[in-house]
C-alpha positions in Angstrom: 99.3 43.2 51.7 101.2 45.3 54.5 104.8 44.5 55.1 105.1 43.9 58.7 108.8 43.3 58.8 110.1 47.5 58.7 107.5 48.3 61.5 108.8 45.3 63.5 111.7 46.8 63.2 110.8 50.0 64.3 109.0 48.5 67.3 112.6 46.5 68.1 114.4 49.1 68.0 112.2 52.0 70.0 112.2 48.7 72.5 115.6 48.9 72.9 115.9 52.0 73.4 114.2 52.1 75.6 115.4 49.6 77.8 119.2 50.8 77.4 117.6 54.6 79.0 115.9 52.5 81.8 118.9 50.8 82.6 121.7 53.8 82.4 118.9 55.6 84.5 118.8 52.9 86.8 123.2 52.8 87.5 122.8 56.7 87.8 120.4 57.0 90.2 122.2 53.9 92.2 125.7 55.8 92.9 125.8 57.0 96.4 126.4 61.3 96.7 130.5 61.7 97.9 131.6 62.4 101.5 134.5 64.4 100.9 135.3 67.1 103.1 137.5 68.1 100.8 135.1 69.5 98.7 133.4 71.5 101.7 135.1 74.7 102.9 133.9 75.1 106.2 134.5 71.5 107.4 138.4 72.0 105.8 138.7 75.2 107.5 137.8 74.0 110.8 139.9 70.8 110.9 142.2 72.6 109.6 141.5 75.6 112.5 141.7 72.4 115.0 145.2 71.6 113.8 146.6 75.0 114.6 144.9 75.0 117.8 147.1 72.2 118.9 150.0 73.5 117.5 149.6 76.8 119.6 148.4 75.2 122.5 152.6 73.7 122.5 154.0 76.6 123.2 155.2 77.1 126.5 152.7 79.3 128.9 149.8 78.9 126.6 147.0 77.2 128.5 144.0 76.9 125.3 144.1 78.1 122.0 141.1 79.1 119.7 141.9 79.7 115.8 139.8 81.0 113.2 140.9 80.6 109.7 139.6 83.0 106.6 141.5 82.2 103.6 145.1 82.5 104.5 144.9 84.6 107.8 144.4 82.6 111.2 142.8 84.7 113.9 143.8 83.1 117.5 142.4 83.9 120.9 145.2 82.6 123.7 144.7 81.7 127.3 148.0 81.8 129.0 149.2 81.2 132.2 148.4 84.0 134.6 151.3 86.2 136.1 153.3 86.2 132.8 154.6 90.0 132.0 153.7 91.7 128.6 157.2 91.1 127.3 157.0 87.3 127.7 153.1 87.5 126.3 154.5 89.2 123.3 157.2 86.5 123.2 154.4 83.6 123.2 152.2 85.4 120.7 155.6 86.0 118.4 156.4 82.2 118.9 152.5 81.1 118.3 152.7 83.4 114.8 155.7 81.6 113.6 154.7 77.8 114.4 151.7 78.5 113.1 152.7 79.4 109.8 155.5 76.8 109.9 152.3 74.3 110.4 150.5 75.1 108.0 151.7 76.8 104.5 148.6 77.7 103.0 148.6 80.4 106.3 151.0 83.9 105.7 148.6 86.1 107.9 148.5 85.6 111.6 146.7 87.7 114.5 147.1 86.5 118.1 145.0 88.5 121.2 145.1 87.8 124.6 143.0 89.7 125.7 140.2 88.1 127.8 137.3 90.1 125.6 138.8 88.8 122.3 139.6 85.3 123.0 136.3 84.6 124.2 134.6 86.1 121.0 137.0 84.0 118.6 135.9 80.9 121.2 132.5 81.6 120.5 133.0 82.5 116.4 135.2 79.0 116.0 132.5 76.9 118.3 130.3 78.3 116.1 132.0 77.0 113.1 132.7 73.8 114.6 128.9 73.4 115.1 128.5 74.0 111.2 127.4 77.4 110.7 129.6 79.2 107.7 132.1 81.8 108.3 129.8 83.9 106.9 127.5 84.2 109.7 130.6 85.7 111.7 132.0 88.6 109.2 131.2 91.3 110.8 132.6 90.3 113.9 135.6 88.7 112.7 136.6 91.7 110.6 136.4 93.7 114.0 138.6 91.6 115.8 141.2 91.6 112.7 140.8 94.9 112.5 141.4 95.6 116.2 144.7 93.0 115.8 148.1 93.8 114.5 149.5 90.7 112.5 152.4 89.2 114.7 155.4 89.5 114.1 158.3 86.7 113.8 
């Protein structure tokens, strides 16, 4: 005679097994993928691009503010307030520099233009950004500009 009781055994336990995979597959596949912008670089960078904005647009005879941020530098195009002489336009771009980096710690390199040419190419490099496109997609450009700026001083 054949013993049946070892092979039901077997067939219990490959049955269980197999249920416990199907059901840990079944919790895995049900977890819904995180939001956290956090955790993407280009969304950080811009809010955090965003935040300086504000900040520079506080100073007094700055109209609009554009900011850029690559790792720890912020590049900012200023519009300010039309019949202000160079020494007062250094003043606001000294006084931008500083608040900045007050705002924000994580920022120790800051490059402020005024000139109409610049600030409309960091406008169109942070609307790109803010649109979703990487930083990336703008190095070439953006090294120009940093290379064409003097870091400000406080």
């Amino acid at each position: 005679m054949i013993d049946l009781t070892g092979s039901r055994k077997l067939v219990l336990l490959v049955c269980l097994l197999i249920a416990a995979i199907l059901a840990a597959g079944c919790t895995a596949a049900a977890r819904k993928p995180e939001t956290n912008t956090n955790r993407n670089p280009v969304a950080q960078e811009n809010k955090q691009a965003q935040k300086l904005a504000r900040e520079a647009t506080r100073v007094e005879g700055v109209k609009s503010a554009y900011v850029v941020v690559s790792g720890n530098m912020a590049v900012v195009g200023l519009d300010i307030n039309k019949g202000i002489e160079s020494t007062e336009t250094n003043r606001i771009k000294s006084e931008v520099g500083r608040r900045l980096k007050n705002a924000d710690r994580q920022i120790n390199d800051v490059r402020v233009s005024t000139d109409a040419d610049t600030v409309t190419r960091i406008r169109k490099i942070s609307e790109g950004i803010s649109q979703g496109r990487p930083l990336t997609d703008f190095t070439k450009q953006l090294n120009e500009i940093v290379r064409r700026i003097a870091p400000t001083k406080e």
